[in-house]
Chimera marker file (.cmm) of the C-alpha trace (Angstrom):
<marker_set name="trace">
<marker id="1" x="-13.827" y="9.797" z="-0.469" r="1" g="1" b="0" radius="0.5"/>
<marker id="2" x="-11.567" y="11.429" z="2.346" r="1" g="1" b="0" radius="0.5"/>
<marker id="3" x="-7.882" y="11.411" z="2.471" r="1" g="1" b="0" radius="0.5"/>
<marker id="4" x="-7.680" y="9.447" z="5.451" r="1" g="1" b="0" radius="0.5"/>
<marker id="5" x="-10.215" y="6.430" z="3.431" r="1" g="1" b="0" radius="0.5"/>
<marker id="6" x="-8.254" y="6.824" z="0.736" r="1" g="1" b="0" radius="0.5"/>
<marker id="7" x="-4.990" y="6.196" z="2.466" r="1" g="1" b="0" radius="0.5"/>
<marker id="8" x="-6.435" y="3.568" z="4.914" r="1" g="1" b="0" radius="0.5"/>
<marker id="9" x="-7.072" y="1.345" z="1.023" r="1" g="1" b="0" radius="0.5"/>
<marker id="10" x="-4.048" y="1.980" z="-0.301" r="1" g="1" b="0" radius="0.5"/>
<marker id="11" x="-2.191" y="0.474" z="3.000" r="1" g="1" b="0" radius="0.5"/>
<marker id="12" x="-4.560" y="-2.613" z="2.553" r="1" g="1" b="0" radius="0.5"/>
<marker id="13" x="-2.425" y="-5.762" z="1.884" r="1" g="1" b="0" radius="0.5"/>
<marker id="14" x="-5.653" y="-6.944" z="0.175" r="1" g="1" b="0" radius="0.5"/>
<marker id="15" x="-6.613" y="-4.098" z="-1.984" r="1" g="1" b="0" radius="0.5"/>
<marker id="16" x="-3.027" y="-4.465" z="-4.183" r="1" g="1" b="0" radius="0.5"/>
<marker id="17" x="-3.662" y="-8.590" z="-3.894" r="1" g="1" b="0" radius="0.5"/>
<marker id="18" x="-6.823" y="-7.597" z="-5.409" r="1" g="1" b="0" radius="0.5"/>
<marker id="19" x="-5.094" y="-5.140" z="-7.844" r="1" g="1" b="0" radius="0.5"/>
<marker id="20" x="-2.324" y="-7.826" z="-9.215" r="1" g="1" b="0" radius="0.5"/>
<marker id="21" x="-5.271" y="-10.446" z="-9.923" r="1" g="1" b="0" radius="0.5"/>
<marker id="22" x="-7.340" y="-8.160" z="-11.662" r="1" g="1" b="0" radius="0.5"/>
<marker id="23" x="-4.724" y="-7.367" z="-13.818" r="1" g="1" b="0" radius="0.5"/>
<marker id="24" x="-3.530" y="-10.651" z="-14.711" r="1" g="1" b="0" radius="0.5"/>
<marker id="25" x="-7.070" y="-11.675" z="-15.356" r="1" g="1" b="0" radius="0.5"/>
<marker id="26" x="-7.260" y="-9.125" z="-17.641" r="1" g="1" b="0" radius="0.5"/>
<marker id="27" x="-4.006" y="-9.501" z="-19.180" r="1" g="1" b="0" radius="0.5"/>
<marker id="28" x="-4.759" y="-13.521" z="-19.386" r="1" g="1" b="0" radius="0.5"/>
<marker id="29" x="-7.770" y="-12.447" z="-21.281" r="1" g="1" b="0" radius="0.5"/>
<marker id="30" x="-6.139" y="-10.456" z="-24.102" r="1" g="1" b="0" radius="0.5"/>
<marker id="31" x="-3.261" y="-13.141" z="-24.145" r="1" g="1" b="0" radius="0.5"/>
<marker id="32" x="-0.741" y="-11.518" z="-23.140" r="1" g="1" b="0" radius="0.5"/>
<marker id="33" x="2.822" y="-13.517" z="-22.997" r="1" g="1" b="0" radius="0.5"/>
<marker id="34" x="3.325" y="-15.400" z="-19.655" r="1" g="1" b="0" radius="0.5"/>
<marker id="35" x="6.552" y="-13.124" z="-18.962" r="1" g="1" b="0" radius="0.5"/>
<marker id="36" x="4.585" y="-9.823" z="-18.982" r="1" g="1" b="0" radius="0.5"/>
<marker id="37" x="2.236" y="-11.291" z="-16.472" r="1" g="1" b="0" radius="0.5"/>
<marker id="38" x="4.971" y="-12.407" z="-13.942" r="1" g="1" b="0" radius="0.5"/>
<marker id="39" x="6.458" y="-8.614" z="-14.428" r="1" g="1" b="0" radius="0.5"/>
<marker id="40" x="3.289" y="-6.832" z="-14.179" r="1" g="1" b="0" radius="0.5"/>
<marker id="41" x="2.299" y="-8.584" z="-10.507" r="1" g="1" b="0" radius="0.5"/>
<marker id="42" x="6.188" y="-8.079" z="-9.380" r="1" g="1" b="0" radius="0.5"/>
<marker id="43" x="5.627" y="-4.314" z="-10.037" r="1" g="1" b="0" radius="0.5"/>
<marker id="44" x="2.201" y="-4.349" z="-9.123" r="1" g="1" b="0" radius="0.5"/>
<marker id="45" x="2.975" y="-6.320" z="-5.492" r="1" g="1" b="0" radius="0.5"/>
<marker id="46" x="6.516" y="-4.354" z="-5.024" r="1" g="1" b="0" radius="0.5"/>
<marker id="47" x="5.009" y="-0.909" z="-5.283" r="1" g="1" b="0" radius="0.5"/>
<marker id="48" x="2.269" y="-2.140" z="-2.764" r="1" g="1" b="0" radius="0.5"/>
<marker id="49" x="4.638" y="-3.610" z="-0.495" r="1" g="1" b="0" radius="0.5"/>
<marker id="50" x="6.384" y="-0.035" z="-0.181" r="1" g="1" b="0" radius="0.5"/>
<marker id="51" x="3.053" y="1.851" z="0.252" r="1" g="1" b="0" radius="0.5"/>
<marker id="52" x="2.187" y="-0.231" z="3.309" r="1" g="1" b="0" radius="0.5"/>
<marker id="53" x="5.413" y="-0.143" z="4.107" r="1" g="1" b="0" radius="0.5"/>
<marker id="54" x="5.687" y="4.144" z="4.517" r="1" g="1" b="0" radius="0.5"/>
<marker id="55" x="1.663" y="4.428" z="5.928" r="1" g="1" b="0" radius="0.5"/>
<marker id="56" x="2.881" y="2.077" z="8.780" r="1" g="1" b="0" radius="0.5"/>
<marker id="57" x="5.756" y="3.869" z="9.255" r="1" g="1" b="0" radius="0.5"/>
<marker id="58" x="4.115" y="7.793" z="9.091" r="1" g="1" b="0" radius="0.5"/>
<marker id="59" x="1.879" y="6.148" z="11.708" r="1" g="1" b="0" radius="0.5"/>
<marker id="60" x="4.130" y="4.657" z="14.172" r="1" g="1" b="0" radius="0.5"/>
<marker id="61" x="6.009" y="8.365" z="13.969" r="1" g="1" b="0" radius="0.5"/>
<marker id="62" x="3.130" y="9.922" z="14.454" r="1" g="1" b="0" radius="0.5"/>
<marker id="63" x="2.273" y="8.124" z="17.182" r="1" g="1" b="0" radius="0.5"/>
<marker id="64" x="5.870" y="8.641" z="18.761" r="1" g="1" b="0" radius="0.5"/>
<marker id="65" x="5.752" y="12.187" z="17.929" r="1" g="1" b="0" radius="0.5"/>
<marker id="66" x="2.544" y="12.487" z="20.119" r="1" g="1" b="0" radius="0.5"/>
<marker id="67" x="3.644" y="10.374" z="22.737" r="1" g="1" b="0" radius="0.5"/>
<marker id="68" x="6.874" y="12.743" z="22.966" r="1" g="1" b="0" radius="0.5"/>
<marker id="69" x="4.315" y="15.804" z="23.011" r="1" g="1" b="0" radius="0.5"/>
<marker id="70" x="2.272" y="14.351" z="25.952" r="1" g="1" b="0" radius="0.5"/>
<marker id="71" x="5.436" y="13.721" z="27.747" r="1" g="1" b="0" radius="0.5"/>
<marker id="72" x="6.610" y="16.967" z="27.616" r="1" g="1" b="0" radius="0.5"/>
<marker id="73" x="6.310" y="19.508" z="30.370" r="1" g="1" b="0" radius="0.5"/>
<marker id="74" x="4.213" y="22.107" z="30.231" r="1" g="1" b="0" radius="0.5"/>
<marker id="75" x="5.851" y="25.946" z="30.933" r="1" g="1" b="0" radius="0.5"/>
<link id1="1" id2="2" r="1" g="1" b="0" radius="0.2"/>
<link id1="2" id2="3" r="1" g="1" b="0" radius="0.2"/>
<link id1="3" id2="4" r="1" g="1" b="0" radius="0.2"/>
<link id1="4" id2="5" r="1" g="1" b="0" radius="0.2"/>
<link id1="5" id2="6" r="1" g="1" b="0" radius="0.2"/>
<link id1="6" id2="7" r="1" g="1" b="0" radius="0.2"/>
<link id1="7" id2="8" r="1" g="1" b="0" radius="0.2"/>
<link id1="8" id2="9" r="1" g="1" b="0" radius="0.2"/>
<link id1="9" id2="10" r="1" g="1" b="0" radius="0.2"/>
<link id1="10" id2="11" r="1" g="1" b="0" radius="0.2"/>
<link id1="11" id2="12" r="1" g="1" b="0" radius="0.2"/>
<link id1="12" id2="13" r="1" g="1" b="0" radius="0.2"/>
<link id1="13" id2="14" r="1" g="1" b="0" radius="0.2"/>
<link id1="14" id2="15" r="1" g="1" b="0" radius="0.2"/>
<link id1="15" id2="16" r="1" g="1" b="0" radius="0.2"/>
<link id1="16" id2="17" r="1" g="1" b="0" radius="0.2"/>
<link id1="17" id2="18" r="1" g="1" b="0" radius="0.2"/>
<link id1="18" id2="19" r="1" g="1" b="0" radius="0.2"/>
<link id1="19" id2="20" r="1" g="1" b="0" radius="0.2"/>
<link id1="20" id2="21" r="1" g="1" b="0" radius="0.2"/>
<link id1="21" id2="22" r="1" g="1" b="0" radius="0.2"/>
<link id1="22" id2="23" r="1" g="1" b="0" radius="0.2"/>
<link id1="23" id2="24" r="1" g="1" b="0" radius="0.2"/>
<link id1="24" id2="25" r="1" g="1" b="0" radius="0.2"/>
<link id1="25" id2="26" r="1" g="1" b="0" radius="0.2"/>
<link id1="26" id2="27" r="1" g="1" b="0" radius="0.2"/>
<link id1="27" id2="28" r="1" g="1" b="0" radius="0.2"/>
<link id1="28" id2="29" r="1" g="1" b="0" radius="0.2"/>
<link id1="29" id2="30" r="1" g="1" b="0" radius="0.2"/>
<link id1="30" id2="31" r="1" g="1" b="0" radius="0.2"/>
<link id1="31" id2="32" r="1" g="1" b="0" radius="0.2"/>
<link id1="32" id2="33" r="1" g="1" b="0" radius="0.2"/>
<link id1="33" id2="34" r="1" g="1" b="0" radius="0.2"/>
<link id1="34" id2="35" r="1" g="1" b="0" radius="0.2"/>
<link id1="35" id2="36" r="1" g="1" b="0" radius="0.2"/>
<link id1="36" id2="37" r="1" g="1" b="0" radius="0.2"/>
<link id1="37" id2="38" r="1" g="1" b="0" radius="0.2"/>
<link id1="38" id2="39" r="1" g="1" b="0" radius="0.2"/>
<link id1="39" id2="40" r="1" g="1" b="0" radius="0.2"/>
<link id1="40" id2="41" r="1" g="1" b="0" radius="0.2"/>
<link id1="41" id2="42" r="1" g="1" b="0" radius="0.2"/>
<link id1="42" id2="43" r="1" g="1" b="0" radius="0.2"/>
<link id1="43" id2="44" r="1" g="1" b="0" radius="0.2"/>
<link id1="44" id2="45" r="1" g="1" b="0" radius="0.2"/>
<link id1="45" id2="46" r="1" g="1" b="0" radius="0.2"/>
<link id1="46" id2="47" r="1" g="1" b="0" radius="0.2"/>
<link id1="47" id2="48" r="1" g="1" b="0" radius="0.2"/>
<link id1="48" id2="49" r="1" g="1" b="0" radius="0.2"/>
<link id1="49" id2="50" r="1" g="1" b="0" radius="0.2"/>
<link id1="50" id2="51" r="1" g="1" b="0" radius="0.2"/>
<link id1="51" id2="52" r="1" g="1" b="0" radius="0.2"/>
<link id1="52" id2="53" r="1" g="1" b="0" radius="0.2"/>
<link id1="53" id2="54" r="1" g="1" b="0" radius="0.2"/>
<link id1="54" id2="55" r="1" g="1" b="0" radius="0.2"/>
<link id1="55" id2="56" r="1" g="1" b="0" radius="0.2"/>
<link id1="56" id2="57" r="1" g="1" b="0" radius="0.2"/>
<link id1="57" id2="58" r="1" g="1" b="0" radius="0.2"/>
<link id1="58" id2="59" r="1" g="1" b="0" radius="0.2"/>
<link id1="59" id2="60" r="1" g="1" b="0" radius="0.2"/>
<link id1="60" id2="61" r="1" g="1" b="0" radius="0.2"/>
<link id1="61" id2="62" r="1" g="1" b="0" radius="0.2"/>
<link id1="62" id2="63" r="1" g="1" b="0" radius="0.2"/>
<link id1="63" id2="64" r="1" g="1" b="0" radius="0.2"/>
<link id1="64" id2="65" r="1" g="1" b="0" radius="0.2"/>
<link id1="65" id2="66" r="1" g="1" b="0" radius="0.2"/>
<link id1="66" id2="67" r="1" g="1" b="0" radius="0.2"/>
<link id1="67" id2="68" r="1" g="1" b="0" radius="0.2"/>
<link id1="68" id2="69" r="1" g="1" b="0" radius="0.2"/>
<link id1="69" id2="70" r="1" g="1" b="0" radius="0.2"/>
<link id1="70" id2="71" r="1" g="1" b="0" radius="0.2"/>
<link id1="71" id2="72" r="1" g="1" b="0" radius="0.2"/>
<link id1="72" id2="73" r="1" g="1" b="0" radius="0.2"/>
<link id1="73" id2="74" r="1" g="1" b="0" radius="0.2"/>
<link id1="74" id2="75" r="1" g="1" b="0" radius="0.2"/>
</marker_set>
């Protein structure tokens, strides 16, 4: 797998919807207490949240720092 796959998943809202159930599946299985659960997809969700939240951001500067090349003139 690529770097540019491998970021493109972990910006996926779904993949780290996918990650939090899986792990409180598995947690459910081994009975785990109810409040370790609720902690578990908090940290699982808010660590996701900020993933997406700086790929979509090193994108859209990307895309302004090319924008800003293109509009550049040339010497």
């Amino acid at each position: 797998m690529d770097l540019k796959t491998l970021i493109r998943k972990l910006s996926s809202r779904k993949f780290w919807a996918m990650l939090a159930a899986v792990a409180v599946s598995v947690m459910a299985f081994f009975n785990c207490p109810e409040e370790i659960d609720v902690k578990v997809t908090s940290l699982i969700t808010s660590f996701g949240a900020a993933v997406v939240y700086i790929v979509g951001e090193a994108g859209v500067d990307r895309a302004r720092a090319e924008k800003e090349r293109k509009d550049e003139p040339e010497e």
